[in-house]
C-alpha positions as CSV (number, residue, x, y, z in Angstrom):
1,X,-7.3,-22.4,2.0
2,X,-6.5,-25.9,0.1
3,X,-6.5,-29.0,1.7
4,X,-3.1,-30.2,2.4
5,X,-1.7,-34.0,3.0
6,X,1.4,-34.5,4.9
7,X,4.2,-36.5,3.4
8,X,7.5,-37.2,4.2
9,X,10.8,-35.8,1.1
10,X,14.2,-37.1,2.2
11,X,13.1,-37.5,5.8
12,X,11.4,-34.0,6.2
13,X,7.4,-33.4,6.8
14,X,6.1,-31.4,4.1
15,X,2.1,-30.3,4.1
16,X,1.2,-30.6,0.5
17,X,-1.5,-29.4,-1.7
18,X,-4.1,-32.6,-1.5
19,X,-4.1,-33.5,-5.3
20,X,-0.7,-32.3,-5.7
21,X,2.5,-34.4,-7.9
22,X,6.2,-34.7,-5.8
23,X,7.3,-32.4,-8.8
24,X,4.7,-29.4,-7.6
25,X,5.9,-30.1,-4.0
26,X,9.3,-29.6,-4.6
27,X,8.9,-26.2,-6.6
28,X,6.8,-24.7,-3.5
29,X,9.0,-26.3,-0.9
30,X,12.1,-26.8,-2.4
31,X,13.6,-25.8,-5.5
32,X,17.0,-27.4,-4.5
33,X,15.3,-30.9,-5.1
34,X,13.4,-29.9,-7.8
35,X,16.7,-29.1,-9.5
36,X,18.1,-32.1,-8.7
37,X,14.9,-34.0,-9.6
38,X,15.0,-32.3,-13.3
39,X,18.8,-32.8,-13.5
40,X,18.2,-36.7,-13.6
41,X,18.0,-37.9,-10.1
42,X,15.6,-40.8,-9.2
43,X,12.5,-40.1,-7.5
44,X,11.7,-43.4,-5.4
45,X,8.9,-44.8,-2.4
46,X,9.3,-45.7,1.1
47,X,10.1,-49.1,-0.7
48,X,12.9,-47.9,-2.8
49,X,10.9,-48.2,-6.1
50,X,10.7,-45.3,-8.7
51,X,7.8,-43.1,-8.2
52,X,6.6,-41.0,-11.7
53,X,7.1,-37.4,-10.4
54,X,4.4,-36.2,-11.9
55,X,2.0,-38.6,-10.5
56,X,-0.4,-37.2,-7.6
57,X,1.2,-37.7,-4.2
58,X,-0.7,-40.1,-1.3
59,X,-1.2,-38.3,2.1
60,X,1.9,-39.8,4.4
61,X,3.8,-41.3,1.4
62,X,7.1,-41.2,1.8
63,X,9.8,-40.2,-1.1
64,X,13.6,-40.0,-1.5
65,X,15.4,-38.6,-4.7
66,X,19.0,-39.9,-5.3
67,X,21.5,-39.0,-7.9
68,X,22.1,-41.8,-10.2
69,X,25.9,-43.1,-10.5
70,X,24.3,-43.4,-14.2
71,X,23.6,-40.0,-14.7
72,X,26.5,-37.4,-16.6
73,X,29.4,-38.8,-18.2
74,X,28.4,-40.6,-21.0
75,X,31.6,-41.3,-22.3
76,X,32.4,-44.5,-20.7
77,X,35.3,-46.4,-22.6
């Protein structure tokens, strides 16, 4: 059995694989936020500053994703 951390997406405890990015999390956890995570939304820390979601997660780290307002309509006037 792999070694698992525990961190925190959107206010829910996750076990994850030790070693593992918030990316990989999300497609063995939750496939709703990976979708949202690939269809632009912004992966951030406890702090509120972007996280790279394909960077190896810290045991008890803490992560939000948030739609931009950016994201979509590009045709602004």
């Amino acid at each position: 059995m792999p070694n698992t951390i525990p961190v925190f997406i959107n206010g829910r405890a996750i076990q994850a694989t030790s070693g593992a990015s918030l990316a990989q999390c999300l497609g063995g956890h939750d496939p709703d936020l990976l979708a949202l995570l690939l269809g632009g939304a912004i992966a951030t820390d406890a702090r509120g500053l972007p996280v790279d979601p394909d960077a190896p997660m810290a045991a008890g780290g803490i992560y939000r994703l948030q739609r931009s307002a950016r994201v979509g309509d590009a045709t602004d006037a």
